[in-house]
N, C-alpha and C positions, 0 to 999 in steps of 0.2 A: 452527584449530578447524574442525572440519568443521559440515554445514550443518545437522544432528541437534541436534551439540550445542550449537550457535550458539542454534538457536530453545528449546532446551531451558531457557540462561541467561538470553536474553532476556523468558521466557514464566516465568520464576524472581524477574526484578527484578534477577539480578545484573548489566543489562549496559543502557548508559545509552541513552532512549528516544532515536530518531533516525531520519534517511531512510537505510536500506543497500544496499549490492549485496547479493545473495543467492543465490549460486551452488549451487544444488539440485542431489543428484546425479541421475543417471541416471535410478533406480527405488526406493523410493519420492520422490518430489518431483517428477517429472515432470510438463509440462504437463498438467494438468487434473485431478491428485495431489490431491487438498481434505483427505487427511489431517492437515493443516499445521491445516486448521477446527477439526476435531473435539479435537488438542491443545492450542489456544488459549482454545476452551472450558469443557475440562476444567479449565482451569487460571484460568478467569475473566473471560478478555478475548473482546471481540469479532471475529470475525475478517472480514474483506472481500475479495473476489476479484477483481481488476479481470484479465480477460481481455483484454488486450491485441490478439489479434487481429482483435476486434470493433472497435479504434478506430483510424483509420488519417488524424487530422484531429480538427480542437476540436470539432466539432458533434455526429460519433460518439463519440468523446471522452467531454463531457458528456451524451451519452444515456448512454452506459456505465454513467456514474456517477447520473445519474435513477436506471436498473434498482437499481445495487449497492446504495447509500446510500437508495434507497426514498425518494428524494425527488422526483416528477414535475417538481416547476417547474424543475429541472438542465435536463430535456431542453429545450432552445432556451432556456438562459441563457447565461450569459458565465460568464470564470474569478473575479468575483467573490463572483459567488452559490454556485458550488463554495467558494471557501474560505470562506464563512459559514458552508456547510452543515459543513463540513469542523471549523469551531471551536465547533459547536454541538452537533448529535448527539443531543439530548435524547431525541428519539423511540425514541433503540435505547441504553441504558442498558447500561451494563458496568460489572462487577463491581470486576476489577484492570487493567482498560488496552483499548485499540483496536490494533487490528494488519490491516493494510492487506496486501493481499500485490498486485503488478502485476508479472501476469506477460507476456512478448510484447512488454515497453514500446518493442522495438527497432521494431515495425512502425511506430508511431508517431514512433520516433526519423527513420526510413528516409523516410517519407511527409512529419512535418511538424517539422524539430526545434523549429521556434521553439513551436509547440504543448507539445515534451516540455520545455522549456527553463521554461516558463511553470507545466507541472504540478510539476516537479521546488521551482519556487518555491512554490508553494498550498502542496503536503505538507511543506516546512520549515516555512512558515508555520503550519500545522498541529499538527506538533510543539511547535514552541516555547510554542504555545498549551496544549496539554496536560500538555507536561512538567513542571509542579510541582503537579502534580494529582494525588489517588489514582488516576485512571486516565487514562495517558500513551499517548502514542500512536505506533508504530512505523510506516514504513513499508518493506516490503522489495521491492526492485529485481530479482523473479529472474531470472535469466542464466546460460548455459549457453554459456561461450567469450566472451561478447558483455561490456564493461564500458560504465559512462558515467562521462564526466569529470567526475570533481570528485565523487563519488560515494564516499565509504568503504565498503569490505567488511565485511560481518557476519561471513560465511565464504567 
């Protein structure tokens, strides 16, 4: 399934909420492509952009995720207060679901894995906490050549 229709079934409900690889093609979905936003929207959920080459280590990391998630106290917390913020959400309410996109997540891989090893936990954790919710939470891993282990492909 290509990466169109991949978000097309996911952003549909047919296709089960979870953390995926997200192999975006070339153009449109290119790094800094936000058209992934504006369909996610249309269709009810939230969407989040974690630009990845802004974090290169936990403390950029979690300011990343201060800016994304609009939550100040992120910046100079730990990865608990991320996955609070992460299974609470209340402040930015969605319609049919949340949907995370990290793109770059490899500069992070490259710089700090135990950092990406620990995020990759928070956003399961994350998941599982939304998934029997009316709105469930996705997150996608995009990648272009680059996979992470243990990581299932969306497309």
């Amino acid at each position: 399934m290509d990466a169109n229709r991949a978000l097309n079934e996911l952003l549909a409900g047919n296709l089960k909420p979870g953390v995926y690889q997200w192999r975006t093609p070339p153009a449109p979905g290119a790094i800094g492509d936000r058209s992934w936003v504006e369909r996610a929207e249309e269709a009810g959920w939230r969407g989040f952009h974690l630009d990845g080459r802004r974090a290169r280590g936990k403390d950029a990391f979690l300011r990343l995720c201060a800016d994304v998630f609009e939550v100040p106290a992120l910046a100079g917390g730990d990865w608990d207060d991320l996955a609070g913020c992460l299974e609470d959400l209340s402040w930015t309410p969605a319609k049919n679901g949340y949907l995370v996109l990290f793109e770059s997540w490899a500069e992070l891989a490259d710089a700090d894995q135990k950092s990406l090893r620990v995020v990759l936990d928070v956003f399961g954790a994350a998941v599982k906490a939304w998934r029997d919710t009316p709105t469930p939470m996705t997150v996608l891993m995009s990648s272009v050549g680059v996979e992470v282990a243990g990581v299932p492909r969306l497309a």
